[in-house]
Every structure is written in C-alpha cells, then in structure tokens.
N, C-alpha and C positions, 0 to 999 in steps of 0.2 A: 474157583475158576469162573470168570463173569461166563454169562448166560447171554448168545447171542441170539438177536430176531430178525426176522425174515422182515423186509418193507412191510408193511400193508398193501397189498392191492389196489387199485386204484378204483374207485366205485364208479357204476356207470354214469353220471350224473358228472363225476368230477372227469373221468375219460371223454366224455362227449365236448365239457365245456374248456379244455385244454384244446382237443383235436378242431374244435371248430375256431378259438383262437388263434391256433396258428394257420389255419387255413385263409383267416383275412389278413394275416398280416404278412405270408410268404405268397399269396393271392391277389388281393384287391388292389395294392399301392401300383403294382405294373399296370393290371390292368384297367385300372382309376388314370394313370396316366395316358395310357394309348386312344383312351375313350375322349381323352380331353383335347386330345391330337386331331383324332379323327373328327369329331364337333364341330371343331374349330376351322376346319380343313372346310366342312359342309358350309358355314354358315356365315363366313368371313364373307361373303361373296355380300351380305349384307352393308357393311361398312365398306367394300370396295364400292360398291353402288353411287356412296355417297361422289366419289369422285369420275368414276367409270363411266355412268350415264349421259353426264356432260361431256366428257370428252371423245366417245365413240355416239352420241345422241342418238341414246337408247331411250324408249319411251317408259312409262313404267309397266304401262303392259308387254312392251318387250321383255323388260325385268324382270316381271312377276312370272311370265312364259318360261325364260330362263332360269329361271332359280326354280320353278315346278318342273321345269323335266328332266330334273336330275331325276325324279321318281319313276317317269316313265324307263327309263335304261334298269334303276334300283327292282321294279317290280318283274320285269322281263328275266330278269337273270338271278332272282333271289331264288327259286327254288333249285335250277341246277346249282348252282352255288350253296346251296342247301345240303345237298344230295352227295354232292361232289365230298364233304366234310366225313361224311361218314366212310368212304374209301378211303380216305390221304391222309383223315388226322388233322383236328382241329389247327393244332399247333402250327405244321404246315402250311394250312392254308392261310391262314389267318396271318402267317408272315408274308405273304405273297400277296395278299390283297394290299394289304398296308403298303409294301413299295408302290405297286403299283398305282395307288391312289395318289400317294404322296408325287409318285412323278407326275402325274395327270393335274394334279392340283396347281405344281408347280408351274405347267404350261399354259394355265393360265394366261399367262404372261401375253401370251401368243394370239391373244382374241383382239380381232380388230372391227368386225362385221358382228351383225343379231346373229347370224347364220355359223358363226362358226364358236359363239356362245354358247347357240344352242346346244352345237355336237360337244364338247367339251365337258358339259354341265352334264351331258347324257353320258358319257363316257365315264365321266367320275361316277354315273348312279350305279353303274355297270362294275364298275373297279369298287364301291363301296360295299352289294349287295350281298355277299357272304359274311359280312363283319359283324354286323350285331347277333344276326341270329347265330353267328357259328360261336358269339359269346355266351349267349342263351344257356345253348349245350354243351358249354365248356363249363360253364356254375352250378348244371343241372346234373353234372358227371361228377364233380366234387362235393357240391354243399347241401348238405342231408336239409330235408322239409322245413325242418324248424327253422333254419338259419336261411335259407332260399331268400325271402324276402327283404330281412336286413341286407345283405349282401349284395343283392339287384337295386337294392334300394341306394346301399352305397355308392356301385357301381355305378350306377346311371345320377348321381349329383355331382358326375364327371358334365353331364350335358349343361346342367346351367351355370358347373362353375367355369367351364370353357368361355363362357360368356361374361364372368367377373375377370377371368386371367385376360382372357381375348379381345373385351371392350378397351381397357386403356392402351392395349398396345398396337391394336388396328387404328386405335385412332391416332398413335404416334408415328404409327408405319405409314399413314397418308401426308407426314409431313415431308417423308424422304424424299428426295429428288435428286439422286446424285447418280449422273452417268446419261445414259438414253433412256432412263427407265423412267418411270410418273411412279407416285407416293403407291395406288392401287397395282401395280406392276410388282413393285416392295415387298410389297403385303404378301401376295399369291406365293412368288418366289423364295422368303423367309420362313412363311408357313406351314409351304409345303415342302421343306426338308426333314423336318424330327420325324415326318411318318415316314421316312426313307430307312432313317437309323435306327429309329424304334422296330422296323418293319425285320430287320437282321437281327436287334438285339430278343426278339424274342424267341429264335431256336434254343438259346440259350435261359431265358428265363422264365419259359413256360413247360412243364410237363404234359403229356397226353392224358395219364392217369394215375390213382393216388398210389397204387402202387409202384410206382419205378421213382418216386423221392426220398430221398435219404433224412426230409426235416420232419419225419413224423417218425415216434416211437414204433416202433414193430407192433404194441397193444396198439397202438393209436392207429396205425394202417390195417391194421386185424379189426377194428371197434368200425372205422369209417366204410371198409369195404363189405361188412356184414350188414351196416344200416345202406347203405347205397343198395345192394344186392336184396333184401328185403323189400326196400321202397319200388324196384324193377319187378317185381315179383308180384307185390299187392298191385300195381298198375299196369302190370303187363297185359297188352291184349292177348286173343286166344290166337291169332296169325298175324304173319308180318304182312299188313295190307295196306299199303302206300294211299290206293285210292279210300279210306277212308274218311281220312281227313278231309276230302274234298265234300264228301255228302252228307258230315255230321252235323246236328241245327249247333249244337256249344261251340266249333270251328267256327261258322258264321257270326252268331253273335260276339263271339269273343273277336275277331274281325272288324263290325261293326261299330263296336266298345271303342277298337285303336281306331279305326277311320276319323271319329271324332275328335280323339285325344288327338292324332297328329295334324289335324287340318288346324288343331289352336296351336300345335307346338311349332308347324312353320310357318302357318301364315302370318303367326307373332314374329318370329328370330330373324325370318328376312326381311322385316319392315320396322322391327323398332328403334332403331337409328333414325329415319326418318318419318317416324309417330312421332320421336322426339324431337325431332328436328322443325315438327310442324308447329310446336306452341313455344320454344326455346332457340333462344337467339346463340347459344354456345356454340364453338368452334368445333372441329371436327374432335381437337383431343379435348376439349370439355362433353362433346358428346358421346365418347368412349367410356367415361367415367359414368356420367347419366345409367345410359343403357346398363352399365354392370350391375347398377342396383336391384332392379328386379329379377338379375341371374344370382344374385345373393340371397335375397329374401326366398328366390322358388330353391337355391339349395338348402337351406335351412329346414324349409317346410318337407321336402322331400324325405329326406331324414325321419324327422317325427312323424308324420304318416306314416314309414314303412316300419317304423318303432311299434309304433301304435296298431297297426295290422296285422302284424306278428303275436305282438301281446295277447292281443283278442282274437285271434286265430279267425278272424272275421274279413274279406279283402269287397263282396259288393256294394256293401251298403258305405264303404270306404269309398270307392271309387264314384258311385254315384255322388255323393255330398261332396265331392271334390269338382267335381262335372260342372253341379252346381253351382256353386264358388265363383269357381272358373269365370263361368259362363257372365256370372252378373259381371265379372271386373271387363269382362269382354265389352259387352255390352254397351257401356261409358265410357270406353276408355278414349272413345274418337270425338265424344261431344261435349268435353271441356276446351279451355284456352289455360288454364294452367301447368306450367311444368312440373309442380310439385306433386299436384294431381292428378295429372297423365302419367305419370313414373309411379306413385300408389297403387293405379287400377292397372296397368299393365302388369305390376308386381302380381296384383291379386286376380286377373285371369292367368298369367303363368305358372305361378303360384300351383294353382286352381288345376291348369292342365296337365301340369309336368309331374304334380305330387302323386297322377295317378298310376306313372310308370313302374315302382317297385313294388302296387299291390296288383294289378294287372299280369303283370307277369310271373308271379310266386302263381297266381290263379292258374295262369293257361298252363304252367307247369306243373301243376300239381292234377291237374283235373285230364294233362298227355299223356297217352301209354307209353311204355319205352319206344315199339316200335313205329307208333306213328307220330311220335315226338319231332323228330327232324321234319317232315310234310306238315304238322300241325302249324309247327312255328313258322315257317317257312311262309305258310297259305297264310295268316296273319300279318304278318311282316310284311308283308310283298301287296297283298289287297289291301292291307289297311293303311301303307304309307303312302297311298296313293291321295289320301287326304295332303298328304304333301304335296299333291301339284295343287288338289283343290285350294286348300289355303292361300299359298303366296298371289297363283295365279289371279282368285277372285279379286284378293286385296288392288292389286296391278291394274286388271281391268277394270272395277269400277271406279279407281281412282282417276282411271283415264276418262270416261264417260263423265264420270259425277263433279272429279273435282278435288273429292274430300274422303276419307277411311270409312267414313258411316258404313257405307254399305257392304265394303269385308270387315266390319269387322263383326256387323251385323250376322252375316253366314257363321264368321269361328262359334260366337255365340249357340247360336242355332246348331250347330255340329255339335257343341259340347252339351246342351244340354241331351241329344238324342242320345249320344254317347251313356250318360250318365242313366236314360232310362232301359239302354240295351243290359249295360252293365248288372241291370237286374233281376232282366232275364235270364241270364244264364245259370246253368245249375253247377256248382260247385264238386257233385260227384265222379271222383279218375276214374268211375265204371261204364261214364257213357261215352267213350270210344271203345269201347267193345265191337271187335271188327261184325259181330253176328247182327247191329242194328238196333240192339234194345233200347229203347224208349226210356229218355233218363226218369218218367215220373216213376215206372218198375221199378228202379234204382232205388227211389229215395228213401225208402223207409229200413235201406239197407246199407245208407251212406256212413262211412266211416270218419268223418270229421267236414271243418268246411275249411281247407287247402291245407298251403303250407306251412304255415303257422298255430298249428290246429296241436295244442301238446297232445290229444289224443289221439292224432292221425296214426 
C-alpha cells in the first residue's frame, strides 16, 4: 500500500516571499495606475501653459502663482483629510477624493481670468490632499518593513512615468480644436475623466485590510497579519498622542528633507515644457516627446535607488547623494543653449530629486509609531509640499524680473542640496516618537536597525 505524505510546510522565508509577491501584484498595478492619473491631473497644467498663457495672457509669474497654490489648498486640508482616513477607511476616502479631483480638474475648462485660475488650482489642492498620504497608510497597513521601500519605490515611478505617458499626448491634445473648445480646454477635459472612473472603480478593487481578501492563502494572511502586528508592537508609542508629531525634532527634519525634495520636483514638472522650449525650436507635439525623456530616465533611476536602499537597509546617506546629484543637474540645466544638453541635466536634477521619494518614505515610515503615523505623515506632506508653491512660483517670478530660468533654477538647487544635508540629520530610530519625549541620542545605542529595509529590523 503506497505511503502517503503530508505537503511540507511552507518555510518562512518561502511564506514571506510568495505573500509579499502577491501583494504587488494584486496591489501596485491599481494603484500604480490611479497615481499616474492623479500626476497627471496635477501637472498637465504644465503643457496647457504652453497654450493657456497666450490666449488668457497670463504672465509667467501669474503661472508660476497658479500652479504653486494648488499647495496652499493641498496643505490647508492635508491633515484633516488625514485624520478624517482613519474614521472612514482608506478605501473610501481615497474613492471620493479621486471623483472629486477628476471633476475639479475637469473644470478647468472653465478658467478664463488669473483669478479664477487661482481658485481652481486651490480647489484641486484641496480635493487632491488626502490622496497621497492616505496611500502612505494604505502600503504601511499592507507591506511588512522589508518590502516598504520597493513598493513606495514602485509606486511612486507612477510620478515620472505620468510624465513619459502624459508628455506625448498633452502635446497632441493641444493640437485639438474641435467644437468651442482650444487644444488646452482638450487637454483638462480628457484628463480629467479616468480619475472619475477610476475614483468608482476602486470600492471594488481595493480592500481596507489584509484580512477580508480571499487572494492570500489562510498561511499567508496568518504569516502577513503576525508580521504587520509585530512591526505595530515594536513601534508602537506608549499613548495615542496626536500632538506629538507636531513637537518631535525627526517630524521636522524629515519635513525639511521633503521641503527640498519637492520645491526640485515642482518647480521642475511645471516649467519643463518651456525649459525646453527655451533652447528648442520643436512644436508642441515634438515638445511632449522631449520633456518625456527625463520622466524616463527619473523612472528608471527611481527604481534602482529604492532597489539599492532596501538591499542595504540603508535610506540617508541614499537620500543625501541623490540631493546631491540632483542639485548639480539643477544648477546648469538653465545655462546651456543646447537641447540635447538641457534634456540630460533636467534628466539628472530629476533624476536626482524624484529618486529620493522611495527611500524617504520607507524612512518616515519606519522610524512612525502606529499611533502618530497618520499626524507624522500628514505634518510632512502638508509642510513639506509647500515647497511646491516655493518652486513653480520662484521659477515664474524671476523669470518675470530676470528674463531667463537662472535664478529658479538656482533656488531648486539650493533647496536640494539643504534637503540632502537635513536628510542626515535625522535619526533613523521608530523609538524616537515616543509620546514620553526621549531624546533620540538615549535611543541609539538601543536602535534596532536602520529602517525598512533593515533584514535585521
């Protein structure tokens, strides 16, 4: 009588590395696409410029005002909209911002005065500001330490391949002109419907938590929901104290870090159609193609950084050398006349500045207790994008004074490198939001790895 045997069990190593597979692959493709929705939604208002300006003759420091205070509305309402996530459920909300933007984006259409650019562009910052951070906390409820940073890392090479997807075809959407509409009319109106439909289709294809999916093994939701529960446990602070966040020095710096990072990521996205536009003679849909380049090369790069930061479970001295980078393609990128060469250095200060978003973020998440996680991010997100208005804006106004980019581009520079020396300041240990105030240097000789990447975390 043959002899039957029982499977083998699955060994944790081979358990972890199935469960976290399919977490990106029932995971990331949605929400890799909603990201590239939503980008695109923000940052189209770049290639509508090209035609927009002239025909409502809008200044570029009008521009650069408008496209920077989408941040003032984005900061205003990021923390309620924060907050609000942990009542309602990610899920929820996160479909209800998406219509909501996707309409607002859509009315565009409707701007005819600076004045009602402005409110619009403010309204979108407002309908946009629960979206990223309530994605933060939607990766940070799923994807155990080790995997955090691939995964944000993925997620977010939604941002500059919006900008490979988005450049050829705003620059073909400005050729439209059928009806009462103008090519930039097109553009808004087109754009901004997939966040309408995507904004529905996600009741349906996001869960709130790993438990209520039926595509993970019973081991494999028993293996994820022990390591999630674990990691809340070793990071947990001693009280839920909302006001923590706010008076912690790693909150700030880690703050300070994004300030910079985003003053290069928009005062680049809104202006590089017409960087490139300033030494190249190409049409609008040869200039769609141009600009996609450096949204290629920064997705590529993006990737291998958060590759590489995970590997080595190491994310400042990553962020700093990226800052770096950055900063020098910053630097030149407005004082050549070639287009070959202005499309290289824009590459390599984007490059530079966007490759810092998947170790940055594994960071602030790993180093957040459960319960001030929501207010950490939030205070981040919300103070630090505020380098979003500083960017576009500077770029706008001294272009209007001077003439010429030198002198924002000079500031992104200058932002990225501080950026890159904050970045080094910060301690890497989840024990210093500790609601009780300890001092992270008591921390360190007590630190458990350095983030999320960390195999001995």
């Amino acid at each position: 009588m043959a002899t039957t045997h029982a499977e083998p069990a699955p060994t944790a190593p081979d358990l972890e590395s199935k469960t976290v597979r399919k977490l990106f692959l029932h995971l990331l493709p949605f929400l890799f696409l909603v990201y590239i929705v939503n980008y695109l939604d923000r940052i189209n208002v770049g290639f509508a410029a090209l035609q927009m300006q002239a025909q409502l003759g809008l200044s570029d420091r009008v521009y650069g005002l408008g496209a920077g205070i989408f941040f003032a509305g984005y900061f205003l309402f990021q923390l309620p909209s924060n907050l609000a996530m942990t009542h309602i459920g990610a899920r929820r909300l996160i479909s209800a911002i998406m219509v909501v933007w996707g309409l607002i984006s859509s009315g565009m259409i409707f701007v005819h005065t600076p004045h009602g650019f402005y409110g619009l562009r403010f309204l979108l910052g407002i309908a946009e500001s629960g979206f990223f951070p309530g994605v933060i906390l939607y990766l940070k409820n799923w994807f155990p330490e080790r995997a955090r940073a691939r995964a944000m890392a993925l997620f977010m090479t939604a941002n500059p391949l919006s900008g490979v997807v988005g450049g050829p075809i705003s620059g073909a959407l400005l050729q439209v002109h059928a009806g009462p509409l103008a090519g930039w009319q097109w553009l808004f109106l087109i754009e901004g419907t997939p966040a309408i439909l995507l904004g529905i289709a996600s009741l349906w294809f996001l869960a709130e938590r790993p438990e209520s999916v039926d595509w993970l093994s019973p081991d494999e939701r028993a293996w994820l929901a022990m390591e999630l529960r674990h990691e809340r446990e070793n990071h947990a602070d001693r009280k839920r104290n909302w006001p923590a966040a706010f008076l912690n020095r790693q909150v700030w710096l880690l703050t300070l870090t994004y300030f910079g990072l985003t003053t290069c990521m928009y005062g680049l996205v809104y202006f590089i159609p017409k960087l490139i536009r300033n030494v190249s003679t190409a049409g609008n849909f040869g200039l769609g193609w141009l600009s996609a380049v450096p949204y290629l090369v920064t997705a590529i790069c993006m990737v291998l950084a958060g590759a590489h930061s995970d590997r080595t479970g190491e994310r400042r001295w990553h962020l700093a050398a990226l800052a770096f980078v950055g900063a020098t393609g910053a630097c030149f990128a407005a004082n050549v006349n070639s287009t070959a060469v202005t499309v290289f250095l824009l590459s390599l200060a984007m490059a530079g500045g966007l490759s810092m978003l998947g170790p940055f973020w594994a960071l602030a998440a790993a180093i957040l207790g459960e319960s001030t996680a929501p207010a950490g991010i939030a205070v981040i997100n919300s103070f630090g994008n505020m380098g979003g208005f500083l960017g576009p804006y500077s770029v706008g106004l001294l272009r209007t004074i001077y003439g010429g980019f030198s002198g924002g581009m000079f500031v992104i520079a200058a932002a990225l490198l501080l950026s890159g020396v904050f970045a080094l300041l910060v301690s890497e240990s989840p024990q210093t939001f500790s609601s009780t105030g300890t001092h992270p240097l008591q921390l360190e000789a007590s630190r458990h790895g350095s983030g999320a990447g960390d195999p001995n975390a």
